[in-house]
N, C-alpha and C positions, 0 to 999 in steps of 0.2 A: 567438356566446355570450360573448369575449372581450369585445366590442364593448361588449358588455352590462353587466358585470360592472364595466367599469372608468367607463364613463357615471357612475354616482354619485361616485364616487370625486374624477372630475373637478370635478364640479359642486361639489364640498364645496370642493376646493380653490380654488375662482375666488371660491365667498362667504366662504371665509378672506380672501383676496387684496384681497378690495373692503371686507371689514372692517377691515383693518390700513390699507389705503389712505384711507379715511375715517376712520379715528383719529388718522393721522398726519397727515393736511390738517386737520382739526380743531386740532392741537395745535399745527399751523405757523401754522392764522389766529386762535388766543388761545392765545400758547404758555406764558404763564406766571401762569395763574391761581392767587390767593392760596392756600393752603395751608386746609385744613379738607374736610368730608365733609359732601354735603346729605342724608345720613340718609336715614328713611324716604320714600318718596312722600308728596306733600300735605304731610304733619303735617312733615317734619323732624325738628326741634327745640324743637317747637312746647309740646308735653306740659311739655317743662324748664322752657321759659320761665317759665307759666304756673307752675310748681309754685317754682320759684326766687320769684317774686312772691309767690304764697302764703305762703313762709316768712320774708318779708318782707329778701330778699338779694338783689336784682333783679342789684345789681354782680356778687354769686360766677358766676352764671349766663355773664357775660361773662371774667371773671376765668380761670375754670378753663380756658377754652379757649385763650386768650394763654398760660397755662403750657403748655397741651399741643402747639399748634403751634408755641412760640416766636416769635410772631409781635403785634402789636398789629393787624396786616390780616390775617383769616381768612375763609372763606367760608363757608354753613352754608344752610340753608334755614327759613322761617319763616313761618306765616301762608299757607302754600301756593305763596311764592316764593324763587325764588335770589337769593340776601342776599351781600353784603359786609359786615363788620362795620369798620369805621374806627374807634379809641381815639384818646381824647387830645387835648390842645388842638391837635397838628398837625393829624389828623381832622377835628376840628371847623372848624379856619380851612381847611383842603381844601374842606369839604363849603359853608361858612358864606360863603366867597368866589367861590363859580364856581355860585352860583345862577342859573339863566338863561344858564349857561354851557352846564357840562358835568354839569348836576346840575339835577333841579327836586322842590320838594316834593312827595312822592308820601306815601297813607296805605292801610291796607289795606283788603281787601273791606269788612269792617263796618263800620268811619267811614265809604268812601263811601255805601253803601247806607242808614246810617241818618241822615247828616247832609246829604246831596244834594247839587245845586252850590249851592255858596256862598263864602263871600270865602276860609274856609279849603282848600277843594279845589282852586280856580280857580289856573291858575299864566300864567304867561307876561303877556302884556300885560294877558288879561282882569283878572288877580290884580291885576297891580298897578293898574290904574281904580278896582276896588274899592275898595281898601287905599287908596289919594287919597283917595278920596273922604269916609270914614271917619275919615282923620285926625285931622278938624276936630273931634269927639267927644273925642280921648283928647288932644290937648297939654294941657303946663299950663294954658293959657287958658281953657280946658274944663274941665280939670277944678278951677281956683278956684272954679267956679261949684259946684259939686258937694260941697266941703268942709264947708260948714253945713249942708245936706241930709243928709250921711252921718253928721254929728254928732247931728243930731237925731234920726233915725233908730238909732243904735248906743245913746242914752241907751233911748228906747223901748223898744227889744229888754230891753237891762239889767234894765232898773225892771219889765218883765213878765214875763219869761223866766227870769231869773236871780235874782230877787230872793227872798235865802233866809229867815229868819224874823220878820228888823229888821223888813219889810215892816208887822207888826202897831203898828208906833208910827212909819209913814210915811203920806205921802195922796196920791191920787192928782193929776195933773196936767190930766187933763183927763177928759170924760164918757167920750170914746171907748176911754180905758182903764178906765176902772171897769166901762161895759159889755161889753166885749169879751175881756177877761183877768180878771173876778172871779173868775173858779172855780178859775183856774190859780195866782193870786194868794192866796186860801184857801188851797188847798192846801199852798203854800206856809209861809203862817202856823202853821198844825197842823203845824208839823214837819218839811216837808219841805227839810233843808237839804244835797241830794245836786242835782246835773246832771250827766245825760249831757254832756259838752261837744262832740262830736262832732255829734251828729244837730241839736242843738241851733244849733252854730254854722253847717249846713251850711243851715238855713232862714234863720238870718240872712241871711246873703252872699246867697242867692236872693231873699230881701224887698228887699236892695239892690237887685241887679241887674232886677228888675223894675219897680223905682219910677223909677230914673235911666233904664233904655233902652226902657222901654215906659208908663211912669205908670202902673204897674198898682197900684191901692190896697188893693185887696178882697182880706180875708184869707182868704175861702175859696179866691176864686178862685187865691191863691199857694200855700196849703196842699195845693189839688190837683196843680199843675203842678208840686211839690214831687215831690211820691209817684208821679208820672211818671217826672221825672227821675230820683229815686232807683235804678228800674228798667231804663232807657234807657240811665245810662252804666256800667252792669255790662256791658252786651255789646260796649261799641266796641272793647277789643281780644280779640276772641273768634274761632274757627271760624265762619266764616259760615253755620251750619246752620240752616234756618230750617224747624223741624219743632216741634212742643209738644214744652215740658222742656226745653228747649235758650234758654240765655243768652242768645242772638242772636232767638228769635222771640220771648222774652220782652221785648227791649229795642226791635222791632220793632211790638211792637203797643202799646208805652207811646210809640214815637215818631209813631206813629199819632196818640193818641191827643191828644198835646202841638201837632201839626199843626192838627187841628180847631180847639182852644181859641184860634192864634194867629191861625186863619184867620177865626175871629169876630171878634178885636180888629184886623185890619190890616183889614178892612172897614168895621169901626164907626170904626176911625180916619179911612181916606180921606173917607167920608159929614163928618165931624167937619170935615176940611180945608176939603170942598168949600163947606160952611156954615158957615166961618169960625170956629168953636167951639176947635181944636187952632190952633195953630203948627207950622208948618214944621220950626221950631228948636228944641223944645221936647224932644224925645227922638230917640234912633237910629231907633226905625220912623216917624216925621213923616219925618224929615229922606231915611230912603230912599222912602218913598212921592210927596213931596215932589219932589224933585232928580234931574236924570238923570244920566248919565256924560258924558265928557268930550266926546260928539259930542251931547250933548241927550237920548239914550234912557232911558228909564225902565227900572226893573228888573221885570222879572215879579213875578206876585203869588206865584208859588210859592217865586220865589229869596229875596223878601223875608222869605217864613216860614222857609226854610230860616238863613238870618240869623240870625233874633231867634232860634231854638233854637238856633244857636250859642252865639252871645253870651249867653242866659240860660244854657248850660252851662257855656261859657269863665268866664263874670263870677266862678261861685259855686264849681266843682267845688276848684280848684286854690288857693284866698284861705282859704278851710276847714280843707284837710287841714294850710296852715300855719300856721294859727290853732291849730289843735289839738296840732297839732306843737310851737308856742311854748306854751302854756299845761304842756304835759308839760316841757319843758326846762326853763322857769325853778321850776316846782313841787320839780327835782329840781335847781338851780343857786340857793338862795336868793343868794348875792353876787349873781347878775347879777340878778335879783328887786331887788334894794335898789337897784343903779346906775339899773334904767329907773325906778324909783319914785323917786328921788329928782331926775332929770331930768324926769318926769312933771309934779309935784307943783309944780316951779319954772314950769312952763308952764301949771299950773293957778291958780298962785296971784296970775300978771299976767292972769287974767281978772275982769272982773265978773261978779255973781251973774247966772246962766241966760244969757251971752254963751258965745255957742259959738265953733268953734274956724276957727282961718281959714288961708290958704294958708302967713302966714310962719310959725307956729306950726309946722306940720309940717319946715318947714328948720332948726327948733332942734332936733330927734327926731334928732342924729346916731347917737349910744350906743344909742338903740333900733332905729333901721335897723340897726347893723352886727350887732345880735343877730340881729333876724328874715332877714337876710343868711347869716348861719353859720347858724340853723336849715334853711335852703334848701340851705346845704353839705353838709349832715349827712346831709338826707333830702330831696333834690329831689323837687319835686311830679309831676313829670311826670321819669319815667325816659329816655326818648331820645323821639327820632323816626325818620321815614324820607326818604330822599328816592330819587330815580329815575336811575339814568343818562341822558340824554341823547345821547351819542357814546359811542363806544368810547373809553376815556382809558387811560395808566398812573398808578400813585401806589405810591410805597415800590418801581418796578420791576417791580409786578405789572398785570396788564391786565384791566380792568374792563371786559366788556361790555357795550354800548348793552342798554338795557331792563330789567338787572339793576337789582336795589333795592340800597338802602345802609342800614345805621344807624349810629345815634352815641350814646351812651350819656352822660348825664350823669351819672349815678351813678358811673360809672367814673371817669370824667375830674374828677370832685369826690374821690375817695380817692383820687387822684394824688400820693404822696409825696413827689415831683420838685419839686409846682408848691403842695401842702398838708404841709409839715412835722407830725408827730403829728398825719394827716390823723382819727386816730378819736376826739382830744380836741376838746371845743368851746372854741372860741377865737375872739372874739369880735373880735380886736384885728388879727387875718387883714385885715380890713375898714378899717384905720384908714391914713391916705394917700391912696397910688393904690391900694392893696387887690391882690388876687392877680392875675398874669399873666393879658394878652389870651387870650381863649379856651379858661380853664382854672378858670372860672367861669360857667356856662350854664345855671342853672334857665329863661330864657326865651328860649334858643334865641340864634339871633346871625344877623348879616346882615341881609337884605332879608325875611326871614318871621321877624324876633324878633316876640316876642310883641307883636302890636299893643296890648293891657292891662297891659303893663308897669305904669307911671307910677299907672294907676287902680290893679292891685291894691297897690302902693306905699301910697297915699293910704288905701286903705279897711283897709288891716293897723294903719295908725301910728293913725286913729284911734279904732277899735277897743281897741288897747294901750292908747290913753290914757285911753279913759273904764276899763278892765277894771280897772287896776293902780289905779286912785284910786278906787273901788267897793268893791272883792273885795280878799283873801288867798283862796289856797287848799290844798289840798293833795289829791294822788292818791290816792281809793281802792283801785286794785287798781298799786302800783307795779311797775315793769318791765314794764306790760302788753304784748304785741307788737302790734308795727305792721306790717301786711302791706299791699301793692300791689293794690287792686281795684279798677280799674286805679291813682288814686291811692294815698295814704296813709290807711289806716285802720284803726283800732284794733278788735280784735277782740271789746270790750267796750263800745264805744261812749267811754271815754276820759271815766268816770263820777270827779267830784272833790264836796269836801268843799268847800264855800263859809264865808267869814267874810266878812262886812263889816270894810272898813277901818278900823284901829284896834288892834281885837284883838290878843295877841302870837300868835305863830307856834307852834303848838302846842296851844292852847286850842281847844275844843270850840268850837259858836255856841252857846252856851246862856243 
C-alpha cells in the first residue's frame, strides 16, 4: 500500500526532473536569446502590426518595443513565426551584408503562395541566375531606351486623365484619344475639375508597367488586370486564411485570375517569336521566353507568369503610393513647389515644341530627386522586409537561431535621429553631397536583393514630376487626410485634389 501511494509521487518528481533538465539544455544550446515575448500562439503580434499600419504608424509598432526591452534586437513572433527584430543601419548592414551568408531573403506564407517561384522568392544561386539575367532590362542603357516611351506615355495619361476644364479650348492629338477618352474628357469640360490622385496615379504606373514589360496596349485589357491587382495586393501581407471574407482568398482568387490573362499573352507571345512577328529584346516576357540561364535552360511557362505578376506589381505598387505621397507634400510645401517648378521649367524650355525628354534631361532633375528622396524618408513605400537565418549566428551578443526569421524596419531606421537630424521635418537638403549615412537610408532595400527597379522607378518618378509641375498647380481637398499602410501607402480618401492649369496664381478657383 506504501508502495502504492508513493509510485505517483515519484513519477511527478522524475517529469519535474526531465523538465528542468530540458530547460536547462535548452538555455545551454541558445543561451542568450534577444529579449522580448512571442505572445500568442500563430497570431503573436500579429493583430498590432496590422493595426499599427492601419493607423498609419507602422514605426510606433517597432518603436514601443525597443522602449520596453531596451534593446534595438528584441524577439516577438509574427505572421505565425519566430522573429528577430534588428533596428538601424547597423541591422541593416548586418542583415544587407551576409546575404548568402548567414541570412537569405525569406517572405511570408502569403507572398509565397500568392506570388509562387519567382525571381523574388528564389535565393541562393537560382536567385542570383535570375537577377543576371534580368539585369540587362533595368541598367541605364535599358533604360535610355525607355525615357521617350515613358514621356509619351505620362503626357497621354495627363491630357486624358487629368485634364480639368482648360480641356474645352484644347484639341485632341490624335484619333485614338478622341475615341477612347471622350466621355471622360466631357466630363471633364462640364465641370469636373477634382482627381482622385491616388487610384488614379495607381493605373497610370500600371499602364507603364505593362507597355515597357509586356507591350500590352489594350486598355481594357489593363483596366482589367488593374482591378485584379487592386485586390491581390491587399492580401500579401495577411494571415494566410484561405476561406470566403478573408483578405488572403480574396487576393487568391484575383491572383488566379491575373494568372490566366498572363498565360494567354506568354502563349500568344511565344507563337509571335516562333513566326518571327515579336523580338526577343523587345520587352521582359520576349526576352524570358526567349533566353535561357546561364547553362542554356529555359524557364518554365509557369515561372514566367509568375515573373510578369511580379513585375507588373513591383513596376506599379510602390512608384504610386510615392507619387501620391509627393503630390500631398509639395501641395502642403509651396517653396519646394516653386524650386522643382522652376528647375522643371529651365529643362522644359531647352526643348523643342512636342520633343520629348531624354536620358541627360533626367541628370539635370537634381533638386527634384533630393525631394522625391525625403518623400521616401518621410514615408517609405514599403515598410521593412524579412529575411531567414541560415546558421545559428550571434549579433549585439545574442544568439540567433538557424531557421528563425529576421526583420528590419525602414520606417525606423529613416526616424533615426542619430543618422536624420529633426527626423519629423522635410528637409530636402538631407540629400545634397554624399546625403545621409551608409545604411541609414533604405527605401529599396540594400545588398545583393536591393530593389532590382531602382533606377526605373527613379526614371519613371522624375518624369512624371516633370510633365505634372508644367501642366498642373494643385491643391488638397481634404488637407491632413491620413495615410495608412495597406500594405503600401494609401490615403484613406483616395488623395482627392483641386486641379489648375499652369498659370493660374495659387489660390484661384479653375474657373
Amino acid at each position: 500500500m506504501q508502495l502504492t501511494a508513493v509510485a505517483p509521487a515519484l513519477a511527478l518528481l522524475l517529469l519535474a526532473l526531465i523538465f528542468i533538465r530540458t530547460k536547462l539544455k535548452s538555455r545551454t544550446s541558445r543561451p542568450n536569446l534577444p529579449p522580448g515575448s512571442l505572445g500568442w500562439p500563430v497570431l503573436g503580434a500579429s493583430l498590432e502590426l496590422f493595426r499599427a499600419n492601419r493607423d498609419g504608424n507602422p514605426g510606433k509598432f517597432v518603436r514601443d518595443r525597443i522602449g520596453k526591452h531596451g534593446s534595438p534586437v528584441f524577439k516577438i513572433s509574427l505572421l505565425g513565426e519566430r522573429m528577430v527584430v534588428l533596428c538601424g543601419p547597423a541591422g541593416n548592414k548586418f542583415l544587407f551584408s551576409n546575404e548568402g551568408k548567414k541570412v537569405a531573403l525569406w517572405w511570408p506564407t502569403a507572398v509565397r503562395r500568392l506570388i509562387g517561384t519567382s525571381l523574388i522568392t528564389k535565393v541562393g544561386d537560382e536567385g542570383r541566375s535570375d537577377r543576371k539575367m534580368l539585369m540587362s532590362f533595368f541598367n541605364p542603357e535599358a533604360l535610355m531606351r525607355f525615357v521617350g516611351t515613358m514621356d509619351e506615355v505620362t503626357r497621354h495619361h495627363l491630357r486624358t486623365r487629368w485634364q480639368g476644364r482648360e480641356c474645352v479650348v484644347r484639341t485632341f492629338s490624335s484619333r485614338y484619344e478622341q475615341t477612347a477618352h471622350i466621355a471622360l474628357t466631357l466630363a471633364h469640360c462640364e465641370g469636373k475639375d477634382q482627381v482622385e490622385a491616388y487610384p488614379t496615379l495607381r493605373l497610370y504606373t500600371f499602364e507603364l508597367a505593362c507597355r515597357l514589360f509586356m507591350s500590352i496596349t489594350d486598355p481594357q485589357l489593363i483596366v482589367r488586370l488593374a482591378d485584379h491587382f487592386q485586390v491581390f495586393h491587399k492580401g500579401l501581407i495577411s494571415l494566410p486564411l484561405d476561406f470566403p471574407g478573408t483578405r488572403f482568398h480574396r487576393a487568391r482568387r484575383a491572383a488566379d485570375s491575373i494568372r490566366e490573362e498572363l498565360r494567354a499573352l506568354v502563349r500568344q507571345r511565344r507563337t509571335e517569336l516562333e513566326k518571327k512577328l515579336a523580338r526577343p529584346s523587345q520587352d521582359i516576357m520576349s526576352h524570358l521566353l526567349a533566353n535561357g540561364d546561364e547553362n542554356g535552360n529555359l524557364m518554365p511557362e509557369a515561372e514566367i507568369i509568375n515573373n510578369m505578376l511580379n513585375f507588373l506589381f513591383a513596376g506599379h505598387d510602390t512608384s504610386s503610393s510615392t507619387l501620391m505621397l509627393l503630390l500631398k507634400y509639395l501641395a502642403e510645401l509651396p517653396h519646394v513647389l516653386d524650386k522643382i517648378l522652376a528647375e522643371q521649367r529651365e529643362i522644359a524650355a531647352s526643348k523643342g515644341p512636342g520633343e520629348l525628354l531624354q536620358w541627360d534631361d533626367l541628370q539635370r532633375m537634381k533638386y527634384s530627386w533630393n525631394v522625391l528622396c525625403e518623400v521616401m524618408r518621410m514615408t517609405p513605400p514599403v515598410v521593412g522586409t524579412f529575411r531567414e537565418a541560415l546558421v545559428d549566428f550571434t549579433y549585439e551578443g545574442y544568439t540567433i537561431p538557424k531557421g528563425w526569421k529576421l526583420y528590419w524596419s525602414a520606417a525606423v531606421t529613416h526616424e533615426d535621429p542619430n543618422f536624420h537630424p529633426r527626423a519629423a521635418s522635410f528637409d530636402e537638403s538631407r540629400f545634397e553631397g554624399s546625403g545621409p549615412a551608409p545604411y541609414s537610408y533604405v527605401p529599396f532595400g540594400g545588398g545583393p536583393r536591393m530593389c532590382l527597379g531602382k533606377e526605373f522607378a527613379r526614371v519613371e518618378m522624375l518624369v512624371f514630376l516633370h510633365n505634372l509641375v508644367n501642366m498642373f498647380d494643385w491643391d488638397l481637398v481634404i488637407p491632413g487626410e491620413k495615410i495608412i499602410y495597406d500594405p503600401m501607402p494609401t490615403p484613406v480618401k483616395g488623395l482627392p485634389i483641386r486641379l489648375r492649369p499652369r498659370g493660374l496664381r495659387r489660390g484661384l478657383s479653375g474657373s
